[in-house]
N, C-alpha and C positions, 0 to 999 in steps of 0.2 A: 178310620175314615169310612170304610162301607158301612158298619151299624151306626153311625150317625148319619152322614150324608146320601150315599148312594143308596143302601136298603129305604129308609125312610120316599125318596123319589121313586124306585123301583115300586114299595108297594101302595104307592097313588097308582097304579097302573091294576086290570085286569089280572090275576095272578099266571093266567098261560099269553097273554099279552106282555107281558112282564120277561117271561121266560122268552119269549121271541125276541124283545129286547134288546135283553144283554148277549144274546147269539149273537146278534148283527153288529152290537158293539164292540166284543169281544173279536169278531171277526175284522171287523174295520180296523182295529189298534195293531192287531195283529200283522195285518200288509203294511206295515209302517216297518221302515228299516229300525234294526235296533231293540225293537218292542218286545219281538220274543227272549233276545237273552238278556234283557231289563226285569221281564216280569221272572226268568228262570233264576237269576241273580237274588232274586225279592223270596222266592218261595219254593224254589226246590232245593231239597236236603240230600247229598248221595253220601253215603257210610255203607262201610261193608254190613255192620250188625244191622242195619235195617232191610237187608235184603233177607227174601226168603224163596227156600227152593219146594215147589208143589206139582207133584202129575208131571214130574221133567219139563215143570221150567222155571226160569230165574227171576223174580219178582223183583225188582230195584226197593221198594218199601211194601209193606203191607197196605198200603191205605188205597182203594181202588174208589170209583165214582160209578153209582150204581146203574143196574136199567132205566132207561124210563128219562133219561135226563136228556143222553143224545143220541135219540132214537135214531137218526139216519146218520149216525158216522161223520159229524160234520164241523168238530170241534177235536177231535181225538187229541191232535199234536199241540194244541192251545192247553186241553188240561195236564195234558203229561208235560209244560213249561209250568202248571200250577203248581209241581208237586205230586200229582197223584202216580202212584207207582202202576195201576192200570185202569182202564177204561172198558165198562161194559156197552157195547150198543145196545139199541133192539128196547123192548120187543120186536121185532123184524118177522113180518109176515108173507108169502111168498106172492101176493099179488099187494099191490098199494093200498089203501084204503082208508079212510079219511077221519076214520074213529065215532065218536059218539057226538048229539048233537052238542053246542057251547050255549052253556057257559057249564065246563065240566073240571075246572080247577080251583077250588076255594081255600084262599088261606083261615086255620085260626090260630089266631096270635097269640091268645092266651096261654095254649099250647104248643104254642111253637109249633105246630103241625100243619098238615093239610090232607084236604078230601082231593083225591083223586079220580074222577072216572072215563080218562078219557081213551078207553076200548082200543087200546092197540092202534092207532092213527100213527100210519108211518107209511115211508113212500114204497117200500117195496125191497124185496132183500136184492134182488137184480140190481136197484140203486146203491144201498150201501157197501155191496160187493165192488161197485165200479171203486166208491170215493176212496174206501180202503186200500185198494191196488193202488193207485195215485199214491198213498201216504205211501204203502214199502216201494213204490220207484223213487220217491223222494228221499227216503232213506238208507237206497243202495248209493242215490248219488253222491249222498251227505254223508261222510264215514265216521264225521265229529259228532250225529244225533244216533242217539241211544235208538234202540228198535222197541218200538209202543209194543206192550201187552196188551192187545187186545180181546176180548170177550167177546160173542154174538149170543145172546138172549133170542130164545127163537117160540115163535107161536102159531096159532092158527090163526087163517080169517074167520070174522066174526060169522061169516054165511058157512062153511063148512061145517059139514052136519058131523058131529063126533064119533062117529062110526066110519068118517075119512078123514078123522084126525091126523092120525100118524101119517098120511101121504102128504099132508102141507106140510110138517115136521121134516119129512125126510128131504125135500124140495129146498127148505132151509138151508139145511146140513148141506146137501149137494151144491148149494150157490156159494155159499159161505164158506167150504172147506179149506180151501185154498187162501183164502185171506186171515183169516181168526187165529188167535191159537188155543183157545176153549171155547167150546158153547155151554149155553144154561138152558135146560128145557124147563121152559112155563107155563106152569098149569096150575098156577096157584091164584092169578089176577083174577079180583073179583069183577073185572067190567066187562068181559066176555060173555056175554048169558051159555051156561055150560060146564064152562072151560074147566072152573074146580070139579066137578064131576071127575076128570082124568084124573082125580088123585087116587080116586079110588084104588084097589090093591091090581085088579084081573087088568084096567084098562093102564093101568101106570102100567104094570111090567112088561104089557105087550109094548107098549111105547117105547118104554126104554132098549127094550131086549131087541127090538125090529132096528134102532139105531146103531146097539153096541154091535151087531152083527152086521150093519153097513160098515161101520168105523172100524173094524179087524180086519173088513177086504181093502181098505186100504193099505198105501204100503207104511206111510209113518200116517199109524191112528193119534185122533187128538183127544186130550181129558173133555168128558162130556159129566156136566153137574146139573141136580137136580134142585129148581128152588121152588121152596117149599112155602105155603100158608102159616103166619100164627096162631091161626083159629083150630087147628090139628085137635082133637082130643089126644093121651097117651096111645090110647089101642091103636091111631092112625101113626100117630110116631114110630110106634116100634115095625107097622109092617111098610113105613118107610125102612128105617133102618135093613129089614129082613130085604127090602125091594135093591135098595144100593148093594149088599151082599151079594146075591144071588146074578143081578146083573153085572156087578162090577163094574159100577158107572167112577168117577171120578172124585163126586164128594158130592156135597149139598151146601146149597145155599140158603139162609135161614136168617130173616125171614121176609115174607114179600108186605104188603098192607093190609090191614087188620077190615073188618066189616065191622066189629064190634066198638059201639060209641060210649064205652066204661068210660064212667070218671074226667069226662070231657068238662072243661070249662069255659070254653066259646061258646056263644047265642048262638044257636046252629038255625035262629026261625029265620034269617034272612038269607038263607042259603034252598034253593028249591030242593024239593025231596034229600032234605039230607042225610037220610039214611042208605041212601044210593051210594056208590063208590068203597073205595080204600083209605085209610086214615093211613097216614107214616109220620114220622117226627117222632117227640117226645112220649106221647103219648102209647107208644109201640116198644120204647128203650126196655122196661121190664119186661114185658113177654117174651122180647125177643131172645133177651136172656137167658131168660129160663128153657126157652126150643132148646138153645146150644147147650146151654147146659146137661139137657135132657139126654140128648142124643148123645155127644162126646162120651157123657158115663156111661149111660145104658151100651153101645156100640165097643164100648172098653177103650173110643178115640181109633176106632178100626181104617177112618177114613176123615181124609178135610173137611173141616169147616168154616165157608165164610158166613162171617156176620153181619148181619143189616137188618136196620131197623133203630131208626131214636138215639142215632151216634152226632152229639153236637158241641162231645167236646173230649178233651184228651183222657178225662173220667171214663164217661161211656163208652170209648173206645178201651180201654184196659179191663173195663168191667169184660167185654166182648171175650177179647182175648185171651181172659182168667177164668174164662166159664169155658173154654174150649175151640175157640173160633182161634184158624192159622192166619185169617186174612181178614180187611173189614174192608165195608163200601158206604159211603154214603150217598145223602142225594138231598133231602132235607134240611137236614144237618147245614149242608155247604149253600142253600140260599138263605137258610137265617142267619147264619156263622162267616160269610163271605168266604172270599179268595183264599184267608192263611190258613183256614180249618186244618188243612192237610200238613201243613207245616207244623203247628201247633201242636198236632197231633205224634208227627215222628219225631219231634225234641221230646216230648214224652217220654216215649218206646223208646228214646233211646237215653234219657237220662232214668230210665226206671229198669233198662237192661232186657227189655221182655222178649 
């Protein structure tokens, strides 16, 4: 029903018009009695072999829903009735900010993919810190609803000059703490003018190592991951790898959206500067491969790997998997592929044993 009916309506619409949407829909169906364990009945899978244990903690399935999708925390408990074993927020920036100007979301079809560039637009980590406490007092009341994995993806504002990076970074961490149970620090999104710069070797380690030494004065520290660019050469991989060692961050995520327009078969002339932004989907599914793949050997599999990047079906996600990745997320994927993606995917993993 969605790739015939509902995707075909959804994309007559603006593609981040699109995405507004089905938030509001998805939210509307949702306050309807009944609805949430109608859609839970429809698409969530719980088996003991599909859970997995990472950084101390209990994963109900590997299949998570990436950044970038529900930037303010505002669907959490709607996807984890889809199916999806955890939910990343964020990018989450420590003051609100409204992103870059529109029209900054472009589907192409051909590739299944999309241009992304819309700059961190999100309301503010103060906001998603609120909505999140709401879902765990709803869940201490509820003792019948599983407790959401959640993720906080955390970033800078676009005006903070990168030599006071790490203080927006650590501002995150501080709002965030208490609600999350992993953060991803990103520094890999291309719409930030900057922001990949921090990938660099001196300013990443300071970043991470100014965090992991916040997160030890606490008293239970939580797994902090690092996500990572496809556009890396090896020489940058490995003084990742040498960076996650050294700091002892949590794992990496691999990978974020690609700059590079290889092999594209969408008209990209009807799209303004479309060399501007992130490609994800299909388009990304190889590279991102080969990151994990990279890393898991080279690192000897020293530390997690989730995968993302071009996951649009129970294929690509086993590819992920078998190249090295503990976890996968999508985000692409699941607006071409609809609602069962996630389902679809863990009858896989589990009739293949993985």
């Amino acid at each position: 029903m969605y790739k015939y009916v509902l995707q075909p309506l959804f994309f007559l619409l603006d593609a981040e018009k699109a995405h507004h949407t089905v938030f509001n829909l998805v939210k509307f169906l949702f306050r309807i009695p009944l609805v949430p364990s109608i859609f839970r009945g429809l698409y969530h899978i719980a088996h003991p072999k599909l859970e997995r244990e990472l950084f101390g903690i209990r994963f109900p399935n590997p299949v998570g829903i990436a950044a970038g999708f529900d930037k303010n925390a505002e669907l959490i408990t709607e996807l984890a009735d889809l199916g999806f074993g955890f939910i990343e927020i964020g990018t989450v920036t420590p003051l609100a900010q409204p992103g870059n100007p529109k029209p900054r979301m472009f589907r192409l079809k051909e590739d299944k993919a999309l241009i992304n560039r819309m700059g961190f637009n999100n309301e503010g980590a103060q906001a998603a810190a609120t909505r999140i406490r709401k879902i765990r007092k709803a869940e201490a009341q509820n003792p019948q609803r599983k407790r959401v994995i959640i993720g906080g993806n955390i970033g800078k504002n676009k005006d903070t000059l990168n030599e006071n990076a790490v203080k927006d970074y650590e501002i995150c961490f501080d709002v965030l703490f208490d609600e999350v149970d992993y953060f991803v620090v990103n520094v890999s999104s291309p719409n930030t003018p900057g922001l990949r710069d921090l990938q660099d070797k001196e300013p990443l380690m300071n970043l991470l190592q100014t965090l992991q030494d916040k997160n030890y004065r606490k008293p239970t520290p939580k797994p902090i991951l690092l996500k990572i660019a496809p556009d890396l050469t090896e020489k940058m991989l490995d003084d990742i790898i040498d960076i996650v060692q050294q700091t002892k961050i949590a794992g990496v995520i691999a990978t974020n959206t690609t700059i590079s327009r290889s092999g594209l078969q969408s008209d990209l002339s009807a799209i303004p500067s479309p060399e501007a932004g992130g490609v994800s989907g299909q388009p990304l599914t190889k590279r991102a491969t080969e990151v994990i793949r990279y890393l898991h050997q080279k690192s000897g599999g020293t530390f997690p790997i989730i995968g993302v990047g071009g996951i649009a079906s129970p294929e690509d996600a086993q590819e992920k998997l078998a190249a090295g990745a503990s976890l996968i997320q999508l985000y692409t994927g699941f607006i071409y592929e609809g609602p069962g993606i996630a389902k679809k995917i863990n009858r896989a993993i589990l009739k293949n044993n993985m």
